[in-house]
N, C-alpha and C positions, 0 to 999 in steps of 0.2 A: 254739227251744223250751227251757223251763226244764228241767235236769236234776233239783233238789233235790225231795227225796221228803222226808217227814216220817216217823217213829216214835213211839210212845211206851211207857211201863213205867208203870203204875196199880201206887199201895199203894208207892213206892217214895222218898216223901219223909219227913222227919225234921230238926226242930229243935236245935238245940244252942247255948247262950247258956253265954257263959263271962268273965269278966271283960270285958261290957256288949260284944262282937263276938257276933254273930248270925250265924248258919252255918246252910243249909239242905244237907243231905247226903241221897244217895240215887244209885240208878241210873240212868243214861238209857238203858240196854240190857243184855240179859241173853244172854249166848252159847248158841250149839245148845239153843235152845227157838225150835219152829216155832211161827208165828203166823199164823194166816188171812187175807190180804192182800184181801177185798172180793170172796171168795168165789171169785175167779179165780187164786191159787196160795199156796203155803205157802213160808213163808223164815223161814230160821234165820243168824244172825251167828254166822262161825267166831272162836274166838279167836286173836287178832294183827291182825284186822279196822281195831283204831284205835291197833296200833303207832303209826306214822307220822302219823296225821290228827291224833293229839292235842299234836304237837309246833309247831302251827301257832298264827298266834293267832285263837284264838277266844271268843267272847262268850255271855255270857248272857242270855236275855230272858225276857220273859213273853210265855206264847202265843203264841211266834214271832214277836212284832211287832219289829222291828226298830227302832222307833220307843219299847222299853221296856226298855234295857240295864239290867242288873243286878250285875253281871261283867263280868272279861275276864280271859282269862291271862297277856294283857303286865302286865299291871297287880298281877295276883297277887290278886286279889278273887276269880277262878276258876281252882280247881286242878281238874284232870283226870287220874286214874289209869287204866289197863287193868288190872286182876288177873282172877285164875281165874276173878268170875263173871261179869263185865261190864266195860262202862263207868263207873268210880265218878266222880262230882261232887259237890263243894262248893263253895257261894258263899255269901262273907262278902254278908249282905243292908245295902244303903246306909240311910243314915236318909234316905230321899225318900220320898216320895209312893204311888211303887210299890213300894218296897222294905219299905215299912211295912207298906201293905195284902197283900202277901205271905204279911209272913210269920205277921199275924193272920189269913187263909185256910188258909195249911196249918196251922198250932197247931188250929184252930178244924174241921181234918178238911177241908174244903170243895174246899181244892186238894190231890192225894192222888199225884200221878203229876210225871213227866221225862219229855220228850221231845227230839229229837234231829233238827236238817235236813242232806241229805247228799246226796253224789253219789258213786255206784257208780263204782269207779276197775276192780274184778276181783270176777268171779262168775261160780258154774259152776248148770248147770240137771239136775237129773233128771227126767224123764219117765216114771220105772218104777213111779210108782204112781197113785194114781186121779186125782191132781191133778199140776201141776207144781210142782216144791219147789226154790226156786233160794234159795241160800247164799254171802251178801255176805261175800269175802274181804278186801277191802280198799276204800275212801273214805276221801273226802275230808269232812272235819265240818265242816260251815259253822258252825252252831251250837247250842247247848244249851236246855232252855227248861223254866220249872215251867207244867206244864198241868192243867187240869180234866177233860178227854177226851183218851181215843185220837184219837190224830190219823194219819189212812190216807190223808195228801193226796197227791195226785198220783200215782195204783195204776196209772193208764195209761203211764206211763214203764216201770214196771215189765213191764207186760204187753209193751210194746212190745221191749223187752229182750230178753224170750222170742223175741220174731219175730226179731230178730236175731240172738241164737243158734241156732235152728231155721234157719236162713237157712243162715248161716254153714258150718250141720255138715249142711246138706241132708238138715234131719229133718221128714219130711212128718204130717199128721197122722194117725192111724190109719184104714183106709178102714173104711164100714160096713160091719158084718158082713151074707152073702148070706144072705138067708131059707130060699134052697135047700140051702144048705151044711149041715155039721154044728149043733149047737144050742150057742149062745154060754151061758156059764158069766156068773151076775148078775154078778160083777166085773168081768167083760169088758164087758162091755154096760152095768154102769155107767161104766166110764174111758171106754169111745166115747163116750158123752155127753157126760161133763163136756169132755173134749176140744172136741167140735162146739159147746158152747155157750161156750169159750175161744175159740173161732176166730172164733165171730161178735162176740163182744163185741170183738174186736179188729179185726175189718173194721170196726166202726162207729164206732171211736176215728179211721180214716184219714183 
């Protein structure tokens, strides 16, 4: 089973032409800002998350297609920073085909976002509020990408994750509240749901 989960950051791209080199600059991710993973939990990137993964070589594409290289950083066409907000990227855009229509889509507004393929290397999960909120420490970056949509491929890795830590830390899920018992507070009674409906979207992923 594939590991690599996708991300993306909308409103994060920007043109820069300087002595006839073509540069798209933007973020492919932004730190400790929660994101709603497909309705089934919340994850935030801590920072130092891509110390290490950005030291690697890695490439740039269009919409993930591997088949649409743009970049690379052996090659020094894609540079990749960590600072305080995020993941920063720059790719010198090629005079090809795709490299062209690129970067007349983002000038032109149409492609507006980065996104990012990866595999969770360390991550820790909370359960203490209505949802789970799990916060990617570290991965591994497969690759970079200028995209037109959020991209939330592959949410079941994620969720499965959960079961794994839940597993691990022999964390059960919350049992219904007894109708005889005292009278359950709306937050209570809303996190047992979202729960029960986490549990079943996950039996149905097996």
């Amino acid at each position: 089973m594939s590991k690599i989960e996708k991300r993306s950051h909308i409103a994060a791209v920007e043109t820069r032409a300087d002595d006839g080199k073509r540069t798209l600059v933007g973020y492919a991710a932004v730190f400790e800002r929660l994101a709603d993973i497909g309705g089934w939990f919340q994850e935030q990137i801590a920072p130092g998350a891509f110390t290490d993964a950005i030291k690697g070589d890695v490439r740039a594409l269009v919409d993930h297609d591997s088949g649409r290289v743009i970049g690379r950083t052996k090659s020094g066409t894609l540079r990749l920073q960590e600072d305080g907000k995020g993941l920063r990227v720059e790719i010198d855009v090629p005079d090809t085909t795709d490299g062209n229509d690129l970067w007349v889509l983002v000038e032109r507004g149409d492609i507006s976002g980065m996104s990012f393929g990866f595999c969770v290397t360390k991550e820790t999960w909370d359960e203490t509020g209505e949802v789970p909120t799990r916060t990617i420490q570290a991965l591994e970056l497969r690759e970079v990408s200028a995209v037109a949509f959020p991209a939330y491929d592959d949410t079941t890795i994620g969720v499965r994750s959960l079961e794994e830590w839940r597993s691990a830390h022999k964390v059960e899920p919350e049992p219904i509240a007894d109708p005889a018992a005292a009278p359950v507070t709306r937050a209570a009674a809303t996190k047992t749901r979202l729960k029960m409906d986490l549990d079943l979207k996950v039996r149905s992923t097996r």
